[in-house]
C-alpha positions, 0 to 999 in steps of 0.5 A: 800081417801073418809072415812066411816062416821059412824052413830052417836050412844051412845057407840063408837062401831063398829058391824059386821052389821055396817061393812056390811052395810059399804061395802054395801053403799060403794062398791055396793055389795048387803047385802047378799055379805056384810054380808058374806064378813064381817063373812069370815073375821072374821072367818079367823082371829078366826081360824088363831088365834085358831091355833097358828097363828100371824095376821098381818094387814098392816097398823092397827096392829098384833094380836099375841097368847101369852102363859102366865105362872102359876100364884098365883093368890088371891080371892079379897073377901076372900082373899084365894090363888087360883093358875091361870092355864097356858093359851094363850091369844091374844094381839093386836098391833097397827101399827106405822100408826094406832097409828099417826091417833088416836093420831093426828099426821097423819092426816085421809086418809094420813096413805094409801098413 
């Protein structure tokens, strides 16, 4: 499997604009398509989430709505109790297969197969 080689930039960050020019360079599809491709997909997985659902990639991992209970909490300049509200939070898991390819143990392009 041919990998994506990204361009070499200070911070190791991957944009939605990078994304899109991937799937422009590499699938054929015009900027406009990429682009759109690109924001539906995030907009899916925002709103799966935002309705209490589970995203389960395959292969990369699971972003999971956790609810997490009341809490003390303490202001670290004064030292004051402030009581922190209940809140869901999102939590991401990666795959056994996504792990083994960062941590070395899967060589790139075998975690497919």
């Amino acid at each position: 499997m041919e990998r994506a080689i990204l361009p070499s930039i200070e911070t190791p960050t991957l944009t939605k604009a990078e994304l899109a020019d991937l799937l422009f360079e590499r699938l054929g599809l015009n900027k406009r398509e990429s682009k759109d491709m690109v924001e539906a997909f995030f907009e899916i997985i925002h709103a799966s989430l935002v309705n209490g659902e589970d995203v389960k990639l395959s292969g990369y991992g699971n972003f999971q709505i956790r609810r997490k209970a009341p809490r003390p909490g303490r202001n670290p300049r004064t030292g004051e109790a402030i009581p922190i509200k209940a809140r869901n939070v999102v939590t991401f898991h990666a795959s056994h297969k996504l792990k083994g390819v960062v941590q070395g143990d899967i060589p790139a392009g075998e975690e497919f197969e």
